[in-house]
Residue, then its C-alpha position, 0 to 999 in steps of 0.5 A: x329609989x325606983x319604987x319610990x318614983x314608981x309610986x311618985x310617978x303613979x300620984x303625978x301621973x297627969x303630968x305625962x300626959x298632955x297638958x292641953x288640948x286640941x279643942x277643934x279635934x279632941x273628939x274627932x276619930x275620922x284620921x281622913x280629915x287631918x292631911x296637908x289640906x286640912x291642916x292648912x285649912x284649919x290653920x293649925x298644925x297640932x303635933x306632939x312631943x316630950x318635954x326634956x333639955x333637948x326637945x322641948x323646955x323652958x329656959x328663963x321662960x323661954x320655949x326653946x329645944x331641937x323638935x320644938x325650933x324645927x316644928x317652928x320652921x315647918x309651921x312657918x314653911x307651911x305659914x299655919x300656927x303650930x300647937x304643941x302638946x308636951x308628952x313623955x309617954x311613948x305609947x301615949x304620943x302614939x295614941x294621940x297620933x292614931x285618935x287623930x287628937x295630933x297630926x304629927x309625933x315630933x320626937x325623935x323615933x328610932x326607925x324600926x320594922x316593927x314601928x313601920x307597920x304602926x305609923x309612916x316615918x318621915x325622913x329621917x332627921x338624924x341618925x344616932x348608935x344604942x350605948x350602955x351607961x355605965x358608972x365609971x370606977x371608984x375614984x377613976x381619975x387616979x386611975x391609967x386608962x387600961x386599969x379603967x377599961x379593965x372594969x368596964x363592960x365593952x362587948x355584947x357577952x359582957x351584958x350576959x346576967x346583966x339588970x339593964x333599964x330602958x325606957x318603957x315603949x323605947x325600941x331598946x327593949x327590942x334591940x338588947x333581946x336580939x343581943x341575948x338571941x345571937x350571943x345565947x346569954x340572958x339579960x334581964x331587961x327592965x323597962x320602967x316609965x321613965x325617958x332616958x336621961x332619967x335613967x342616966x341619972x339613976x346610974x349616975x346616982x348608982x341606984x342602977x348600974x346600967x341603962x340603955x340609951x342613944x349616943x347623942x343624948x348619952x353625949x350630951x348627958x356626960x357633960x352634965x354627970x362626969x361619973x358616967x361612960x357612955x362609950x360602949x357602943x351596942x348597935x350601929x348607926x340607926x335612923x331617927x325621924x318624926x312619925x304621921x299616921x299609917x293612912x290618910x297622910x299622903x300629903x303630909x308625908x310628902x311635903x314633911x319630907x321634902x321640907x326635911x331633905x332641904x331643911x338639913x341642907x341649909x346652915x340653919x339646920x346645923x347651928x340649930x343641931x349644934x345648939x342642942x347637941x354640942x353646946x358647951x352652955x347646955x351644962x350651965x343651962x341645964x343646972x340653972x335656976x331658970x331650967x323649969x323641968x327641975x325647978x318649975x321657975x321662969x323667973x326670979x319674980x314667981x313668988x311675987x307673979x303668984x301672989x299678984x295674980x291671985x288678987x286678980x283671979x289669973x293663973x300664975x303663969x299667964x300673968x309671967x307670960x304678960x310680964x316676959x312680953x313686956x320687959x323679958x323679966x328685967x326690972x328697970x326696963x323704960x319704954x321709948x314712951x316711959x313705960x317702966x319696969x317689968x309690965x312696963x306701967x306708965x308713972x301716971x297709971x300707978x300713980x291713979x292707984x296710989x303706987x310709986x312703980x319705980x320704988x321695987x319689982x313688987x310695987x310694978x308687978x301690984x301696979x299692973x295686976x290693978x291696971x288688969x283689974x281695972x280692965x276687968x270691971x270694964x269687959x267683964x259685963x260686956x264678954x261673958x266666955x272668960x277666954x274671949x274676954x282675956x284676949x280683950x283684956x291682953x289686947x287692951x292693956x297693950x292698946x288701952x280700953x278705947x282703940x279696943x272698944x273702937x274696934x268693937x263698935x266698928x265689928x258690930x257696925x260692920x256685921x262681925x261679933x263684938x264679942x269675939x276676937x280672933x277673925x272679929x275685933x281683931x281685924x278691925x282694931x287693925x283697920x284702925x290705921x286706915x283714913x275711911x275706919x279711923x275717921x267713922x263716927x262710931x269711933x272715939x279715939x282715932x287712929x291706931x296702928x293695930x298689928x302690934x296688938x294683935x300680935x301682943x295677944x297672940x303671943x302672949x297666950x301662945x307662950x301661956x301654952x307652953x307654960x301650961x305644957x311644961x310647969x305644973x299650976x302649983x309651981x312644982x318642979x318636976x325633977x323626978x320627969x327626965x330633962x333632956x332629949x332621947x331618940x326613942 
């Protein structure tokens, strides 16, 4: 089984690594120009984490996961946006950190001596023991307590000759050689490219008996796999914080921390870690059809989402991030205005396209792609950079074509590029709700209340991201990646 991932994961490999981009700082090696002030100048704080049932997932078509809601609150704390790139490498987040390509590794890093000399650590922001996973006995539930301890392996002289697997790039590595130094036994350690929870999985599966993890994700992994044990304790209590880089981050260091020391005061800290680590819905979750990492869906419609969108030359999950906004995947959903359905059409536009919207969820969904296409015939003569011109067309399917062609005569009018959105078209289609711009001659339609669009586009395209971070273009699912959270 392990060549066989061995070999899997060197084909697929792309999807360890990231699934976007920082355009802005890609190429950029200078690490000075990437502390708070910076950050806050750019409006975009760019971090790094692994995708897995804890950290950061998909949940019928949700982003959700402990790092990824406490990389929210900080964004909001410092009132910039938050770009995510997903990562399951270790050694590749640290890269990432180093290029300047991330300002922050927002995993859950066991503080070590050897790691400190590489980055900064924040404070931290749990703390957690190393375990053994072990397989319980054959048959162990007709089995009396002593009889199943009496097959387990509890103390550090019990590893001694032991296979033992941990995560490449993991500290657990280090930490089971320090074992082998003060007991004088040796311990065949085998570090493989896989997170945690996928070597859980292995031992539970018995294609290996033992691994080596940290007791959070071992204890939120014993409720998804109840052959396992995760019960013998190997270190003490150690450290978990986010990591920055070793120079240049002054600012950033002290803000994260101090944000952090307040951040875990409050009870928002605490629903938000008992959500993740002592759910007892984290098991139904984790086995549903709509948890993307094992089964690459958002939703019931994904067949019917593809199919559509290739009529229109969209990527798949772009059109299922328009669907999620609309109607959160439920078919029967009307509007205060009689929108209908899961991208929420008006009767009378399918009705312009021959399409009764109401007879099925496929219907809807053809219905809409149209409209979308119809929008295409409009913009794409007029925007030729295929990103503006989706955000044109995002914008216009919430506001309708005219207010959006309003807001572009008024950029021109006023000195602004009609053919760019974000800092151009959208501050004007916002000024549509004020008297002097609604009532100028260049525009047709009238007043319109902008705030809603801009948002619309805005979070539609950031939902598309995660999208892209987590489920591969084809759709596949990636259940061979591990699904849940690991300190590293």
């Amino acid at each position: 089984m392990i060549k066989k991932l061995l070999i899997l994961l060197t084909i697929t490999g792309t999807l360890f690594f990231s699934c976007s981009e920082n355009p802005t700082n890609k190429d950029k090696k200078d690490s000075a120009a990437f502390d708070l002030d910076s950050i806050i100048a750019r409006g975009k704080l760019v971090a790094v984490t692994d995708f897995n049932s804890t950290n950061y997932f998909l949940y019928k078509g949700e982003p959700m996961g402990f790092h990824y809601e406490l990389l929210k609150a900080f964004s909001d704390h410092l009132g910039v946006d938050v770009e995510i790139i997903s990562e399951n490498s270790i050694e590749n987040a640290f890269s990432m950190l180093k290029d300047g390509r991330v300002d922050l590794l927002a995993m859950g890093l066991t503080v070590t001596p050897s790691r400190k000399e590489e980055i900064r650590f924040t404070e931290p922001i749990d703390s957690t023991r190393q375990v053994l996973v072990q397989r319980k006995p054959h048959k162990w539930q007709k089995m009396s307590f002593s009889d199943i301890e009496s097959k387990m392996l509890r103390k550090h002289s019990d590893l001694a000759n032991k296979s033992i697997y941990v995560q490449k790039g993991s500290s657990h590595a280090g930490f089971l050689n320090q074992i082998s130094e003060e007991t004088g036994q040796p311990l065949n350690i085998i570090e493989v490219p896989f997170e945690a929870e996928a070597l859980i999985e292995l031992v539970e599966k018995g294609e290996i008996n033992y691994a080596v993890c940290d007791e959070n994700l071992a204890s939120v992994n014993a409720t998804y796999f109840p052959e396992i044990d995760v019960a013998t304790q190997l270190s003490d209590l150690q450290n978990l914080a986010w990591g920055i880089r070793k120079t240049n981050s002054e600012q950033l260091q002290k803000e994260l921390d101090q944000w952090i020391v307040n951040f875990k005061t409050t009870q928002t800290f605490a629903i938000l870690y008992n959500k993740y680590f002592k759910n007892s819905r984290s098991n139904a979750i984790v086995k549903s059809n709509y948890y993307a990492l094992s089964t690459g869906k958002v939703s019931q419609w994904d067949d019917l989402i593809k199919k559509y969108s290739a009529t229109i030359h969209w990527d798949w999950r772009l059109m299922a991030s328009l669907i999620y906004q609309e109607s959160r995947f439920m078919p029967d959903v009307i509007s205060r205005v009689g929108a209908y359905g899961l991208m929420q059409i008006m009767p009378e536009t399918g009705k312009n396209f021959g399409i009764d919207i109401t007879s099925s969820p496929e219907n809807n969904i053809k219905a809409g792609a149209k409209y979308i296409k119809w929008l295409h015939n409009i913009f794409d003569p007029m925007i030729s950079d295929d990103n503006e011109r989706t955000k044109f067309i995002l914008a216009s399917y919430n506001a309708g074509p005219g207010h959006i062609l309003d807001a572009m005569r008024l950029a021109e009018k006023n000195g602004m590029d009609p053919h760019k959105w974000d800092g151009n078209v959208a501050v004007w289609i916002l000024k549509k709700s004020e008297p002097q711009y609604y009532n100028d001659i260049v525009v047709k339609y009238g007043y319109f209340k902008g705030k809603e669009s801009v948002a619309f586009v805005s979070e539609i395209l950031e939902r598309f991201e995660h999208y892209k971070n987590i489920i591969p273009e084809n759709n596949e699912p990636i259940s061979f990646v591990p699904h849940s959270t690991s300190p590293k």
